[in-house]
N, C-alpha and C positions, 0 to 999 in steps of 0.2 A: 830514777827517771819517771815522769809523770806519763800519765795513761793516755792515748791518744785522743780520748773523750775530749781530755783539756786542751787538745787543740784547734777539735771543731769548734768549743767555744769561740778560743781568740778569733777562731777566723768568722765565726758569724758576725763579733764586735768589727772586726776588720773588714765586713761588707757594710757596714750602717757608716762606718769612716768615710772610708774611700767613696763612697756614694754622694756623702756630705761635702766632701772634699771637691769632688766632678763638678757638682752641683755650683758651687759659692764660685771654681773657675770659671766655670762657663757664663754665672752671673757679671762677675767682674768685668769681663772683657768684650760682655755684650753688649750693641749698638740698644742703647735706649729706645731708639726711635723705629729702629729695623729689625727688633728681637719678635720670631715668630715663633710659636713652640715645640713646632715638630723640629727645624734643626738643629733648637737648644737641647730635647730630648734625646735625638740620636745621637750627638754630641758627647753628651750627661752616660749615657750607657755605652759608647764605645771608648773611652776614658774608663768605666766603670769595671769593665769588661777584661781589659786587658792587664790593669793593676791587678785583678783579681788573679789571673794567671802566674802574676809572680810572687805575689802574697798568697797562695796556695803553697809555695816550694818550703817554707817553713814547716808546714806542718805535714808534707809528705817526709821530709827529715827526721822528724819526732816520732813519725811510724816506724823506720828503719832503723833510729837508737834505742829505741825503745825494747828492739826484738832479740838484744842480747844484755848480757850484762858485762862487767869489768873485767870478771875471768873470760871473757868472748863466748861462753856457751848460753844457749838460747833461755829466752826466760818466757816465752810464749811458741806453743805450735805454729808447726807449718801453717797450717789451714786460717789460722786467725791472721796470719804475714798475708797468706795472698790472700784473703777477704780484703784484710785494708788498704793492700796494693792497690788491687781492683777497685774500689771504690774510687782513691785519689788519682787513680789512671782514666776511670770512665767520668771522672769531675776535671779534668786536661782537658780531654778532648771534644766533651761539653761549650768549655771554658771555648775553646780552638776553634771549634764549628762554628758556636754563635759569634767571634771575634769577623769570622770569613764572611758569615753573614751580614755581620755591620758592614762591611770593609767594601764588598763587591754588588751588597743591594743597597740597603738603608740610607749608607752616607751616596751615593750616586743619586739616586732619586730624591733625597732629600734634597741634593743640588739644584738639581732640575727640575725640580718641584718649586722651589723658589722664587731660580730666574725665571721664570713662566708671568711669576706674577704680575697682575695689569688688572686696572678696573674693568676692563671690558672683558679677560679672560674667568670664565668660569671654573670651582674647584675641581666638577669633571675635566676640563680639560687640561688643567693641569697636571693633574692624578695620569693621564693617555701622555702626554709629553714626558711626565716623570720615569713613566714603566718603559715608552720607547728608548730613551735614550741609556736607562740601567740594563735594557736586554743582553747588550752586546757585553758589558761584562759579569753580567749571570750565565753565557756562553761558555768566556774564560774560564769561572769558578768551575762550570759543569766539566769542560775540557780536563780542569790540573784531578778535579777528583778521578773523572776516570782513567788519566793516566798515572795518578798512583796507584793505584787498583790494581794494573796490570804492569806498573813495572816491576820487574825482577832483579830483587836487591843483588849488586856481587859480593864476592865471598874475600874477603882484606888478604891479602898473600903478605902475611909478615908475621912471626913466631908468637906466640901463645894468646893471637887471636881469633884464630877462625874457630875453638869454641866456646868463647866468648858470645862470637857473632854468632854463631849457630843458637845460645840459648836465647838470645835477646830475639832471633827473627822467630824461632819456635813461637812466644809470648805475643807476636804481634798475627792481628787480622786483616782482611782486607779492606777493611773501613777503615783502623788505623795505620794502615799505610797511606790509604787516600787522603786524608784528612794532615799527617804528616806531611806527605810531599807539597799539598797545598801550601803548608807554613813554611815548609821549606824555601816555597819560591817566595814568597810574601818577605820572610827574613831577608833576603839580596835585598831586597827594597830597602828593609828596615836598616841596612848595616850604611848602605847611599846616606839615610838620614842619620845614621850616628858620627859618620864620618863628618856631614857639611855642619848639620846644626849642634847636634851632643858635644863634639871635641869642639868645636868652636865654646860652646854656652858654658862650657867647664872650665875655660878658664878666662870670657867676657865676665860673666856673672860674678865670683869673688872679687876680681879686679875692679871691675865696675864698682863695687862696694868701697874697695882701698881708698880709688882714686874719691869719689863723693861725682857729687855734678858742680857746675858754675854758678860760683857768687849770681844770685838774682841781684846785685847792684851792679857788679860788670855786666851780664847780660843782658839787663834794661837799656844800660847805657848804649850797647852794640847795638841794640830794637830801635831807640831813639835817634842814633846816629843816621843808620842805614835808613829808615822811614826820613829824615828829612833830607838826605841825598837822593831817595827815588821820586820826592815831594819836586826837589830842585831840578834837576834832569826835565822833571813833564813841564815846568814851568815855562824851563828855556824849552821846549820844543814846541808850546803851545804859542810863546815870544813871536815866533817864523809865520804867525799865519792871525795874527792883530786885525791886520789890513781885510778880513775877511776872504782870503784865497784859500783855495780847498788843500785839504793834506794830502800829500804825496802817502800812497801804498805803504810805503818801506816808514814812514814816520809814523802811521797810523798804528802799525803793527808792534811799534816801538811804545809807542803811549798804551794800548791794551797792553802788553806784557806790563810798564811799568806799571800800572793799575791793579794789576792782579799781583804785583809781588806788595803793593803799597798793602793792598788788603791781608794779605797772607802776615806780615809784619804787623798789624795794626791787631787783627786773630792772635798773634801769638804774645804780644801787650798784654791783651785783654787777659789770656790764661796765664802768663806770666804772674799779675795782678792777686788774678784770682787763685791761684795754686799758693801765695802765702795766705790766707786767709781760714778761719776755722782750725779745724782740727791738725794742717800744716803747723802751724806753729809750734803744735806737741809735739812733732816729730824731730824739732830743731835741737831738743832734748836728748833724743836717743841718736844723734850722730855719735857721738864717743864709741857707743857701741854698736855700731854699724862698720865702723872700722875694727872692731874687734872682732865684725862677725865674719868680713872682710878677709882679713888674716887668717881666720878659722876654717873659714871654705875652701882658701888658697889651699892652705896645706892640704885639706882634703882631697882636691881634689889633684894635687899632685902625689897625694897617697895611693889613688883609684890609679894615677898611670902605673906607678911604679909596681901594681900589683899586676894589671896588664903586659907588664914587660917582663915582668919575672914568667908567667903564664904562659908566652909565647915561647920563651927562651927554653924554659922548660919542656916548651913539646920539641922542642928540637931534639933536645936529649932521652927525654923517655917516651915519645908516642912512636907508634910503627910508621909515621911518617905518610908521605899521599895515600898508599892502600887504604890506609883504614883512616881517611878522612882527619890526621893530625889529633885524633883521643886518645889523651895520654893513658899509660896503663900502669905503670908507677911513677907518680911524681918523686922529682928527688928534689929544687929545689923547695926554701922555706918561705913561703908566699905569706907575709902579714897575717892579711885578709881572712886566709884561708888556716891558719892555726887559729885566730880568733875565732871567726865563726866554729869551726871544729871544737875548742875547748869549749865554748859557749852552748853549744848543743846539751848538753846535758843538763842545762837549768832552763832551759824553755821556761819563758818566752823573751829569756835574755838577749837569744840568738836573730828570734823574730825582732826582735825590736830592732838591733844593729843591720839585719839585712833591710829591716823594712824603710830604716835610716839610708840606704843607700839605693834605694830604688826611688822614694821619691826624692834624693837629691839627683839624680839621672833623670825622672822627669822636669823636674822644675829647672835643670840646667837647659835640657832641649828647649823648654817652651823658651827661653832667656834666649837662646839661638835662632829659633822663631820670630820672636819678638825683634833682632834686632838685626838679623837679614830680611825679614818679611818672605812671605810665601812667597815663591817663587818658581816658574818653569826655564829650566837653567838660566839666563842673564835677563829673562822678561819679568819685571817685577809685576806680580798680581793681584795680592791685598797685602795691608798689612795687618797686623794684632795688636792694636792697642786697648789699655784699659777703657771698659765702657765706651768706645768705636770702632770695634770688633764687626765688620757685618757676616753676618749669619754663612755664606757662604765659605768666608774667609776662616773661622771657626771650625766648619767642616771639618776643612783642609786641613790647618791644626790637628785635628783629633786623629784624622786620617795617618798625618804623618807621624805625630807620637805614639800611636798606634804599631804600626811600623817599627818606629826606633825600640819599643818596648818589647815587643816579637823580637827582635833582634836580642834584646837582653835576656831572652829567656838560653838562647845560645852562647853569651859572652858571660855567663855568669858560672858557666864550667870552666873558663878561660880565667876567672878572678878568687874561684875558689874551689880545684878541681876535686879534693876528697872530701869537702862537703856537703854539697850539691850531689855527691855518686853514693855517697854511704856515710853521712852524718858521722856518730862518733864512736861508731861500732870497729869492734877488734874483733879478732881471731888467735886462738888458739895454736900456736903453731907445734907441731909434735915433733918438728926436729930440732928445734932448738927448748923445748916448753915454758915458752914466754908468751903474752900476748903481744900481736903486730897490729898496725892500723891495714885495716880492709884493703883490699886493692880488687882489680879486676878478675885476676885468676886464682884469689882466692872461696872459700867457700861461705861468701859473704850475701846478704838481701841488698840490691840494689834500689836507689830510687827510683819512681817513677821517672824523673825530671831527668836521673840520667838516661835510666832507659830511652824515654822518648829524643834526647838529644842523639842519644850514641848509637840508634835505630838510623837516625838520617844520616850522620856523618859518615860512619861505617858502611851502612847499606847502602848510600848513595856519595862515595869518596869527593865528587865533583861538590857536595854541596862545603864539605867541612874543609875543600885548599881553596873556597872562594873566600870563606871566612875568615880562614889564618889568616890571606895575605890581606884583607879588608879590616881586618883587627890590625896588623901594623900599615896599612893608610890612616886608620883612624891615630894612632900615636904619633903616625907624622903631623896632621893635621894638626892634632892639640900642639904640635912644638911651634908649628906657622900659626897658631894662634894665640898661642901665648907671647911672643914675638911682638905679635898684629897688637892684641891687648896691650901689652906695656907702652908701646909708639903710639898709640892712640890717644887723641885731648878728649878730656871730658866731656862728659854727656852736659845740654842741653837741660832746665827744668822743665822746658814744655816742648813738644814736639814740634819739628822743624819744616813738616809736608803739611800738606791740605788738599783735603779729598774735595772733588769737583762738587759734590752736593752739599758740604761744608761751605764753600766758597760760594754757592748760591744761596746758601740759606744767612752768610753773617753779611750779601748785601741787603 
């Protein structure tokens, strides 16, 4: 087992990535013409910020395998276990504070810092509209801190938990209760967006890949068609009115609309046109294996439910059930996922690699759901995300909300792999039978940090871990209504099919 040295490396390597990574998204999808650098920046670090919380759970793992050996007896002191606890617990809540900080100042103000903009308005005044309008939820923030503070966790009423929970709440302060119950509430959020856009983007995004998009020579032909039927229609309507008599309201209204759908079709020619051209044509090449990749995400990411289902199923049978927030205490079944990762633990950075493989396919599946329901406040559609017409606001929102759905992954990821994520791939010694066991809760095992902090809120606060159970299976109904939706769906489109009103003023 490698020294946990070698993991702050990976994870320094893993903060110059991920940052690179933020970076090249936020370029991609940003409005050329509308990119300003404070929301691309806050953006770039709340993206930054929150992968870092979950690419930290690797090498909190590696501290905890590391601290025993294969006969289960310890191969380092106490005191160096809770040094490095401590370190990767005060590098959480770090991690946690400065996420709350993006979440409830930075991305708000940067909003409204934005909209503000106008030639006549000044960057004072700006800056005075930004801070008014983030006050009200630097309020909020201030409010969930101080009622973690003072709330008093209850005690689970169900067998060989309550000193469990008694040593996990002993370990906690009241800063990390405040700072927990903040994410706490933050997660409900996050779990809304794993629910609409993750289970949707999990199984649009592979599919999408299967099906391809439409022949640009059918699609032309539909562009062609439809432009000289809306061409025909104004003609005969402009036919009624030769003689020089003025147009009637209801036909005027009729000719503007046809005008602007002429232009929106004549925009979409033109990108049509231009989307084979250049480095498109190279791309014509790797279809073959675009359907291979296709198939490949499929499976995976009907591999990701079935570990979900198994997770859930499983706490039915071994967690103490609502008291203690639905955290299992010995899993019995055999979760994929979760023997992988587990056997994998002990060649670090094996295990990093394959989890860090499925965290950013959970991201890039959300933004896929993002992408192709558009930001939205329930049925009101409000930007959308495209490549490179992205505006800056609509971005935010984005970040805001995989933010969110990622905070939520830090909870569903004890749900996908529960004795990896609690105790890596540490055993114990058992002296009634003298065999080694896999760790479990009431044994006399080092837990993660990751669980800790999880099983602090579920446990100490029951109400947060049955919102999550049952919002983990909405999220698996969801993925069946979408994957449904996915297959009955026709192909996408080469060029996009809306046009934003300043588009539409700037291609007259």
């Amino acid at each position: 087992m490698l020294h946990i040295a070698f993991g702050w490396v990976a994870f320094v390597i893993v903060i110059v990535f991920l940052l690179l990574l933020s970076i090249g998204v936020v370029k991609y999808y940003s409005d050329r013409h509308e990119s300003e650098w404070l929301p691309s920046a806050v953006t770039v670090l709340g993206l930054t910020l929150t992968l870092l919380s979950l690419f930290l759970i690797p090498v909190d793992i590696l501290s905890v395998s590391s601290s025993t050996g294969e006969d289960g007896f310890p191969l380092i002191s106490r005191e160096i276990m809770e040094t490095n606890g401590n370190q990767i617990r005060m590098l959480y809540y770090v991690l946690y504070g400065l996420i709350l900080g993006v979440a409830f100042v930075l991305i708000p103000f940067s909003y409204f810092y934005y909209e503000e903009f106008d030639e006549d308005v000044t960057t004072g005044k700006r800056i005075i509209a930004g801070l008014k309008y983030t006050s009200f939820l630097v309020v909020i923030m201030v409010i969930l801190f101080v009622v973690g503070i003072f709330i008093k966790p209850g005690t689970p009423d169900a067998k060989n938990a309550n000193e469990w929970f008694d040593f996990i709440v002993d370990k906690q302060n009241g800063g990390d209760r405040s700072i927990g119950f903040a994410i706490a509430c933050l997660t409900i959020l996050g779990y809304l967006i794993l629910i609409t856009y993750t289970a949707y983007g999990l199984t649009a995004f592979p599919l999408g890949l299967l099906r391809g998009k439409r022949h640009t020579t059918e699609e032309a032909s539909d562009i062609v068609s439809d432009l000289e039927a809306t061409r025909e229609k104004q003609r005969e309507i402009n036919s009624r009115y030769l003689s020089g008599k003025k147009m009637s309201d209801r036909d005027q209204r009729e000719v503007d609309l046809l005008r602007r759908q002429e232009r929106m079709l004549a925009k979409r020619g033109t990108q049509l046109h231009e989307s084979q051209k250049g480095f498109a044509r190279l791309l014509v090449v790797c279809k073959p294996f675009t359907f291979l990749f296709g198939i490949f995400f499929f499976l995976f990411s009907l591999f990701l439910f079935i570990c979900i289902v198994l997770g859930q199923i499983d706490k039915i049978k071994s967690s103490c059930g609502a008291p203690c927030g639905f955290i299992e205490t010995h899993p019995q079944l055999k979760n994929p996922l979760d023997l992988a990762l587990t056997g994998l633990a002990p060649y670090f950075p094996l295990d990093y690699v394959l989890l860090g493989s499925i965290i950013l396919y959970i991201f890039f599946t959300s933004l896929s759901g993002i992408i192709r329901i558009g930001i939205r406040f329930f049925w009101i559609h409000l930007y959308s995300i495209r490549p490179r017409r992205s505006p800056p606001q609509g971005l935010l929102l984005a970040a805001l909300f995989l933010m969110f759905a990622l905070l939520a992954l830090n909870m569903q990821i004890i749900t996908l792999a529960p004795r990896y994520t609690m105790f890596g791939s540490q055993v114990y010694f058992d002296t009634t039978t003298n065999t080694t066991q896999p760790c479990n809760p009431t044994a006399n095992c080092t837990m993660s940090q990751i669980g800790t902090i999880v099983t602090s809120i579920q446990m100490g606060t029951p109400f947060f871990g049955v919102v999550y159970y049952f919002a983990t299976w909405a999220l698996c109904l969801v993925f069946v209504i979408g994957l449904i939706v996915s297959l009955v769906k026709r192909k996408e489109a080469n060029v996009d099919l809306t046009i934003d009103d300043d588009e539409e003023e700037e291609y007259r």
